[in-house]
C-alpha positions in Angstrom: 4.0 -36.6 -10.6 6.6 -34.1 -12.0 9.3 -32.2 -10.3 8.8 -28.8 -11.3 12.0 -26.2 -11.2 11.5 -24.2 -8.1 12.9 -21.0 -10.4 10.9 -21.5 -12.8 7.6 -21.6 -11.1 8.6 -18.8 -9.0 8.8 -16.9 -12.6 5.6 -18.3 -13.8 4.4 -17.0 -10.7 5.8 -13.6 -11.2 3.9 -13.6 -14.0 1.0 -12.9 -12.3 -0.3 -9.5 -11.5 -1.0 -8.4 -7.8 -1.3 -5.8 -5.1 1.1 -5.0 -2.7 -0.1 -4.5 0.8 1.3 -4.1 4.4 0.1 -6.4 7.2 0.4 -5.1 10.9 -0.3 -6.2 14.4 1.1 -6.0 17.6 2.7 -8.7 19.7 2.3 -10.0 23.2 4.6 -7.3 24.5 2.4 -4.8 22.8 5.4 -4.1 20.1 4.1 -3.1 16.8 5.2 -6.0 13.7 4.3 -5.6 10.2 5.8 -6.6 7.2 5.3 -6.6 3.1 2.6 -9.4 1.7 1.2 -10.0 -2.0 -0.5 -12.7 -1.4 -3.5 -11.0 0.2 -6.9 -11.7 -1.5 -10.5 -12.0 -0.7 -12.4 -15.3 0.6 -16.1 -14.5 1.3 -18.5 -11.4 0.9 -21.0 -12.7 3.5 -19.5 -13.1 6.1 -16.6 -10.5 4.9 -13.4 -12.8 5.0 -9.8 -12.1 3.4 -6.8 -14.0 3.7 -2.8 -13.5 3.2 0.4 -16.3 3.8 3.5 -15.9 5.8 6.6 -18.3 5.1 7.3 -20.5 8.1 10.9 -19.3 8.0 9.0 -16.1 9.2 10.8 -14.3 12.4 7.4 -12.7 12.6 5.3 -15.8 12.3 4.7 -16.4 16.2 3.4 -12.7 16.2 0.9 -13.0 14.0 -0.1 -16.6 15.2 -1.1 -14.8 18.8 -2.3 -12.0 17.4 -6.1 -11.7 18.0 -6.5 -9.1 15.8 -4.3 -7.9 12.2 -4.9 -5.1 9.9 -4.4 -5.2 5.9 -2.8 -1.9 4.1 -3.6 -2.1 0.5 -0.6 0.2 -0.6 -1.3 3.0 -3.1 1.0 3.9 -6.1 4.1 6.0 -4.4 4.2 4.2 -2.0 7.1 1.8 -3.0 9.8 3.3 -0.2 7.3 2.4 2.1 6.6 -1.6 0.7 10.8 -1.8 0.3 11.2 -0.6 3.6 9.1 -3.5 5.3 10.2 -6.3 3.2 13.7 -6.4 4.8 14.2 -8.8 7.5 15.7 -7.9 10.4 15.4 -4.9 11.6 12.9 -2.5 13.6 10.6 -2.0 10.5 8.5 0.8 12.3 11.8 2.5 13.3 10.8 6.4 12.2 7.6 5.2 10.9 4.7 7.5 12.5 1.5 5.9 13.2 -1.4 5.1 15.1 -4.0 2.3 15.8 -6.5 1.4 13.9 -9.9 0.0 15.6 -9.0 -3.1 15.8 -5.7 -2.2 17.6 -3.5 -3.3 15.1 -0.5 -0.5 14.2 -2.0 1.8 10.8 0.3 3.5 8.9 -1.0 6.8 7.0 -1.3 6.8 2.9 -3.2 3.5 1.6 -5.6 2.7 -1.1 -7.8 0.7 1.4 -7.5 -0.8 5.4 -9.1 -4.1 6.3 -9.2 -4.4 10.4 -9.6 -8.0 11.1 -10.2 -10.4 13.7 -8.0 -13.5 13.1 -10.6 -16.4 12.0 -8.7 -18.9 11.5 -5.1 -20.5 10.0 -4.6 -23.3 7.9 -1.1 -25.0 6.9 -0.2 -24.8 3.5 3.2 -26.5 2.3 5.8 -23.8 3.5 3.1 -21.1 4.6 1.0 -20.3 7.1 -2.8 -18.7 5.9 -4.3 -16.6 7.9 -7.8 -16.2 7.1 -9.2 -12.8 9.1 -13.1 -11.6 9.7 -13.1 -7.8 8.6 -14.4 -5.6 11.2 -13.5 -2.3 10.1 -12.9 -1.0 6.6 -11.5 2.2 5.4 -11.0 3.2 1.7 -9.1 6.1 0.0 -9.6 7.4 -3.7 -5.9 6.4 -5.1 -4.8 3.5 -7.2 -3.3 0.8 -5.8 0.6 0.0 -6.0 1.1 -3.4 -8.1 3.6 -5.6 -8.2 5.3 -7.8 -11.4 7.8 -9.7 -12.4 10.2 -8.3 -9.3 9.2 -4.7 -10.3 6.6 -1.7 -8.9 4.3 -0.8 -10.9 1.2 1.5 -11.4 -2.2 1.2 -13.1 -2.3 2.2 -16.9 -4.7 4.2 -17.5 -6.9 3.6 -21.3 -6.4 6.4 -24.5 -9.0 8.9 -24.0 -9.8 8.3 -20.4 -10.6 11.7 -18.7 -10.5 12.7 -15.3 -10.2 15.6 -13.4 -7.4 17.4 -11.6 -7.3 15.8 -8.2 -8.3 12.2 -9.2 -5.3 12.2 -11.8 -3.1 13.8 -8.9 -4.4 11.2 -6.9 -3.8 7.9 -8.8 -0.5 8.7 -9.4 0.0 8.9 -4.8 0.8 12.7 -5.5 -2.0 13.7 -3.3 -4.2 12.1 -0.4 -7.8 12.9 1.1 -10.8 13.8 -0.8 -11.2 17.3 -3.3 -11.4 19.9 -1.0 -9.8 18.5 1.8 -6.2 17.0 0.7 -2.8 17.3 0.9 0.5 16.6 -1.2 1.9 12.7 -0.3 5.9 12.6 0.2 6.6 12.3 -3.3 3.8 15.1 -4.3 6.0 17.1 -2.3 9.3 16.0 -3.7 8.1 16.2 -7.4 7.3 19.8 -6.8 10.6 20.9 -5.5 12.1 19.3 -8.5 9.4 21.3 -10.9 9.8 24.6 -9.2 12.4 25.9 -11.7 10.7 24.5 -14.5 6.9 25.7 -14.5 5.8 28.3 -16.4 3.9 30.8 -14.0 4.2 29.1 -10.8 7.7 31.0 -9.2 8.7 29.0 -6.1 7.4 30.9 -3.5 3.9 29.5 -4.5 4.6 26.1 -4.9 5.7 26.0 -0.7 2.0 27.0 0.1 -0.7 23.8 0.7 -2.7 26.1 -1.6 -5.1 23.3 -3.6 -6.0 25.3 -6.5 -2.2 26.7 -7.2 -0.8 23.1 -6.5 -3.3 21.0 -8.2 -3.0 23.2 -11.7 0.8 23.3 -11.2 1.0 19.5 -11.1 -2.0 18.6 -13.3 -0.3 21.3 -16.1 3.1 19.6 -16.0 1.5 16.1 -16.2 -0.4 17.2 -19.3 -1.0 14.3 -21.7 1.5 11.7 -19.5 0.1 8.5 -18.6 
């Protein structure tokens, strides 16, 4: 059998398009752990099953091994900050972080693409990694795209020439807003795109740009966007 070049299969592997997702639980004490996963994917339809892999290396590994029950955050595009945030070891990862449980009583954070609350099924070694294989219990699904992940870099869905959609579900793939049409509000960066468009919109002065006003902040956005993919 041949050797392979661990850098070069972790490029080939990089190679490879995926989600990025958040995985919470809470440990023995009750302390809330959670950290950045891409290998998340789906097992079995009937019964619902999903799995993810932690490195043995893992400070958090005993966590998770106890935990009866874990929750999967599909992240949605905008959400980088957020994925960044819980990828570095070492440090209180929910420090000013607001949240509540989900369900299944595992920490959720607010702004995802979709939420799987699963009971822990079962874990299987595999080389370096432990998989956890969970039963989905409770399942929670927002109208954004999903944040992906290549080659080391973020990155968002593309949409196809010609595609059409409407105000609040272009607003919405690109994480600017959250909710459903109707009943939504601007996401962090929504927020922080239009304090850097106030000066530069035609008809919108800044006073109305401050206001959660969905028809004024939708066409102010959706005008500026234009043609941009």
């Amino acid at each position: 059998m041949s050797v392979l070049d661990p850098g070069h299969f972790r490029r080939a592997l990089g190679s490879f398009v995926t989600g990025v997702t958040i995985v919470t639980a809470r440990d023995a004490s009750g302390a809330p752990v959670g950290l950045t996963v891409n290998s998340f994917n789906s097992v079995s339809l009937d019964p619902p099953l999903v799995l993810w892999s932690l490195s043995l290396r893992s400070g958090s590994l005993p966590a998770f091994r106890d935990a009866p029950y874990w929750a999967v955050h599909v992240l949605a595009a905008g959400q980088e900050n957020l994925s960044s945030h819980f990828a570095r070891p070492g440090r209180d990862k929910f420090d000013g972080i607001v949240c509540d449980d989900g369900p299944e009583g595992a920490p959720r954070i607010a702004g995802y693409a979709a939420r799987f609350g699963c009971k822990s099924a079962f874990e299987y070694e595999g080389g370096d990694h432990a998989i956890f294989v969970g039963h989905v219990e409770h399942l929670d699904l927002n109208e954004a795209d999903p944040l992906i992940y290549h080659g080391g870099d973020y990155g968002r869905v593309a949409r196809q020439p010609g595609d059409e959609e409407e105000p609040w579900a272009r607003l919405a793939g690109r994480g600017l807003v959250r909710g459903e049409p109707g009943n939504w509000s601007l996401t962090e960066e929504g927020r922080s795109l239009l304090g850097d468009l106030a000066d530069t919109l035609p008809g919108h002065p800044p006073a109305d740009l401050g206001k959660d006003n969905a028809a004024t902040l939708a066409a102010a956005l959706h005008a500026w966007l234009g043609g941009k993919r």
